[in-house]
N, C-alpha and C positions, 0 to 999 in steps of 0.2 A: 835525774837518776843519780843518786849516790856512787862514788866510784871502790870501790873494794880498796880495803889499805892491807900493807904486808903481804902483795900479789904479785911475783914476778914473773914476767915472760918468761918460760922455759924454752930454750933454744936447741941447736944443733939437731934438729929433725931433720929428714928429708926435704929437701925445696921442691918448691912447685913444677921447677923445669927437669927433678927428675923425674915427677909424675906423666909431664906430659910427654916426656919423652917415652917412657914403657909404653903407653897409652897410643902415643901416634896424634894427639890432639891437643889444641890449645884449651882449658877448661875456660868456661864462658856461662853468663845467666839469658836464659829468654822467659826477659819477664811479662808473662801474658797479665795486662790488664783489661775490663773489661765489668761489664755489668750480668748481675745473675742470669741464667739464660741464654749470655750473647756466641756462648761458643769454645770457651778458655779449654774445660776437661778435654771436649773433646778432640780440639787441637792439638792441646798437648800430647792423650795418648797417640793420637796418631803419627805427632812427630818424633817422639821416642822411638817408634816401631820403623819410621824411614831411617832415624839414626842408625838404629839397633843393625838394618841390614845395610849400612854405608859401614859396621865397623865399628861406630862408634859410642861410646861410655856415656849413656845419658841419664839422667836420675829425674825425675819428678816429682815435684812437691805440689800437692794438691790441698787448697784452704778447708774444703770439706774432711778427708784426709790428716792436717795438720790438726785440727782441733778436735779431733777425737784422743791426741796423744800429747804431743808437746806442748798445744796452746788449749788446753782441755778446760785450763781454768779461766779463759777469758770470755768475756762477752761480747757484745756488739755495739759498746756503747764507743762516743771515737776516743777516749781515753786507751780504752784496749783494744781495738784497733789499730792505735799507732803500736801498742808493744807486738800484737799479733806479726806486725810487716819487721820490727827493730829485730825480732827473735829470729825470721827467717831471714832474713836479712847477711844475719851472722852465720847462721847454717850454712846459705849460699857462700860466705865467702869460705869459707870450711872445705866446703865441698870445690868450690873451683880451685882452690891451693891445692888439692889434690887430683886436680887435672879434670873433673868430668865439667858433662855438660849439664847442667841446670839447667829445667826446665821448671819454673811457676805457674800454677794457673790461680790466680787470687785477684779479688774483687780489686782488692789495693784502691779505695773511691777517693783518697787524698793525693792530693800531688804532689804534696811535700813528703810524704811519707817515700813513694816511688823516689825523689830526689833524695834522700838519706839513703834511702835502700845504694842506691849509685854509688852515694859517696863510702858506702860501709866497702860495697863489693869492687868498685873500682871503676872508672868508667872506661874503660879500654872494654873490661869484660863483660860489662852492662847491657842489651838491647831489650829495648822493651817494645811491647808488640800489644797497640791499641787491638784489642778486637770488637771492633765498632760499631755494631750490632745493635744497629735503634731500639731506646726502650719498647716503642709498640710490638714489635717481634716478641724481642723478650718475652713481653707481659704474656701475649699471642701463644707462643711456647709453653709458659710457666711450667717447664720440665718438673720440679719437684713441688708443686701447689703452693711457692711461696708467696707468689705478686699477691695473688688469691686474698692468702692469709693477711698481708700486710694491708691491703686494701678495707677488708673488714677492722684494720684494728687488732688483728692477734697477733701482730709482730711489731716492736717497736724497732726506732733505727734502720728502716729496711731501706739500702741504697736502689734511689731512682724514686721510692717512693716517698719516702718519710724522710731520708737524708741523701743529702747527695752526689752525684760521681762527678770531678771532677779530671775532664778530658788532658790526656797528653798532651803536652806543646807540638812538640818533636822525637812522635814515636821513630823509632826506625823502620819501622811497620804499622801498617795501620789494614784490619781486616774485616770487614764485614760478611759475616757467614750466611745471612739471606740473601746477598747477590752471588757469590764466589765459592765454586767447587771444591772440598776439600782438598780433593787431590794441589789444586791450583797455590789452595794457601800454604799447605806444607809444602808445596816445591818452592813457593819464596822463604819460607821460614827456614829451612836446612840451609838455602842459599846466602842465610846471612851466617854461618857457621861452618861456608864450605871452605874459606879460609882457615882453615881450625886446625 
């Protein structure tokens, strides 16, 4: 990617430590990765909703969500892909310099991509959160009829099927939602924010 010329840093805004200080939080990303199915949306809202009555500034970016609006014009091919993660990527860092808590829920099936995401957003604020969710479940689930679709052929690129996810190293979390109670997983997932 081209870098913009005649673009300077505009300075002397607010810092980030006066954000989090009004706020009462440190801003942070929880980056939920994970396979269609495995769990991510509904993680997330739920963990918003434990933030939300701990106090705390949490925002949610959701991949279905994002690409009806910001990334409207990309596709799923892994070209856009990687820009669908570089774009949120910078939102998050955006958003944490103003003190909230990030919350992703995005397929994100590259690893490298998650590793740039880090490097954009910083890795002190970084955690990302495998939710681990065997494809069979998934498939089992197919909450919005996509395995379905991709299985026939009427989805190209469909990660697990057609392309595909490449697992965390060293998530900070790692959660599997066909063994483990909701309740169970957001009480670890707040727990790595309760430092915040």
């Amino acid at each position: 990617m081209q870098k913009p010329e005649n673009i300077v840093w505009e300075k002397d805004y607010l810092s980030r430590p006066d954000f989090e200080d009004l706020l009462g939080q440190k801003g942070c990303v929880l980056w939920f990765t994970g396979l269609s199915g495995s769990g991510k949306s509904t993680l997330a809202k739920a963990t918003q909703k434990a933030l939300h009555q701990l106090g705390r500034y949490a925002i949610v970016l959701d991949g279905d969500n994002i690409r009806h609006g910001l990334n409207k014009n990309l596709t799923f091919s892994e070209e856009d892909r990687n820009e669908n993660i570089r774009r949120v990527s910078e939102v998050c860092k955006l958003l944490v310099n103003h003190g909230a808590i990030v919350i992703t829920a995005f397929i994100s099936p590259f690893r490298q991509d998650r590793i740039n995401a880090k490097a954009v957003i910083g890795q002190e604020s970084f955690k990302e959160v495998f939710v681990s969710t065997p494809l069979a479940v998934c498939i089992e689930r197919d909450v919005k009829g996509l395995y379905a679709k991709a299985q026939r052929g009427e989805i190209k690129n469909f990660t697990g099927i057609s392309q595909p996810y490449e697992e965390p190293l060293m998530p900070a979390l790692s959660i599997n939602t066909s063994e483990e109670h909701l309740e169970a997983s957001v009480g670890r997932i707040v727990g790595l924010v309760s430092g915040s």
